[in-house]
C-alpha positions in Angstrom: 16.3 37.2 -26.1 15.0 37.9 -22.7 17.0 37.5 -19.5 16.4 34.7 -17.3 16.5 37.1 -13.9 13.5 38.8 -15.2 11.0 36.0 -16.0 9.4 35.4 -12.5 7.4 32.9 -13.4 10.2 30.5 -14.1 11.2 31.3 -10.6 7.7 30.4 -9.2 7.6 27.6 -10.7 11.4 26.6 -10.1 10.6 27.4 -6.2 7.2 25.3 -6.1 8.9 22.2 -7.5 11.6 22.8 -4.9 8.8 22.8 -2.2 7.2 19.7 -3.3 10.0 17.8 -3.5 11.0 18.8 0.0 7.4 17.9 1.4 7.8 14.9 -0.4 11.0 14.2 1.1 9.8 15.5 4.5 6.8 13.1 4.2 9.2 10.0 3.3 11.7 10.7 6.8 8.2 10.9 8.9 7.1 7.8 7.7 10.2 5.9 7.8 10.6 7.2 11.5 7.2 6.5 12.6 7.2 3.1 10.7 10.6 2.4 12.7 8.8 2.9 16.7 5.9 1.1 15.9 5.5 -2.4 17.6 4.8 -5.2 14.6 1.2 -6.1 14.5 -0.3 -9.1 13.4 -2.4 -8.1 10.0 -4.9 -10.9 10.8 -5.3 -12.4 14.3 -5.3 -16.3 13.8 -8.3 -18.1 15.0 -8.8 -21.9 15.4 -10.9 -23.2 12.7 -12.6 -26.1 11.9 -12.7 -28.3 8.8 -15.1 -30.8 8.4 -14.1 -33.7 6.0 -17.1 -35.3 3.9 -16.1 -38.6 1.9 -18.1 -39.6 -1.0 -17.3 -42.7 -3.0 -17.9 -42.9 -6.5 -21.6 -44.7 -6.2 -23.0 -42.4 -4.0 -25.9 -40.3 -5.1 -24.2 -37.2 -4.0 -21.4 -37.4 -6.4 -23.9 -38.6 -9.1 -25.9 -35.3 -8.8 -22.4 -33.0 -8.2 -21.1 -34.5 -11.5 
């Protein structure tokens, strides 16, 4: 059975996991911190809108044609 010390390749790959997960982690504490100074926005400015309200009775042509 070989020894573990002499596969480098197990170490490469042990040591680029290890790197990823600390860019990953890295990555996580920048966002949180950035996320945390930022001002809240508003996702979607409200506008004023207009609705426009169109009653139709049952014997009107329109809602003969629309049904």
């Amino acid at each position: 059975m070989s020894d573990w010390t002499s596969l480098w390749y197990v170490w490469l790959i042990l040591l680029l996991v290890f790197l990823l997960l600390l860019c990953g982690v890295s990555a996580s504490c920048v966002r949180f911190c950035c996320r945390k100074k930022r001002l809240p926005v508003e996702p979607f400015p409200r506008h004023a809108c207009d609705l426009t309200v169109i009653g139709i009775d049952s014997d009107s042509t329109a809602h003969s044609t629309v049904t």
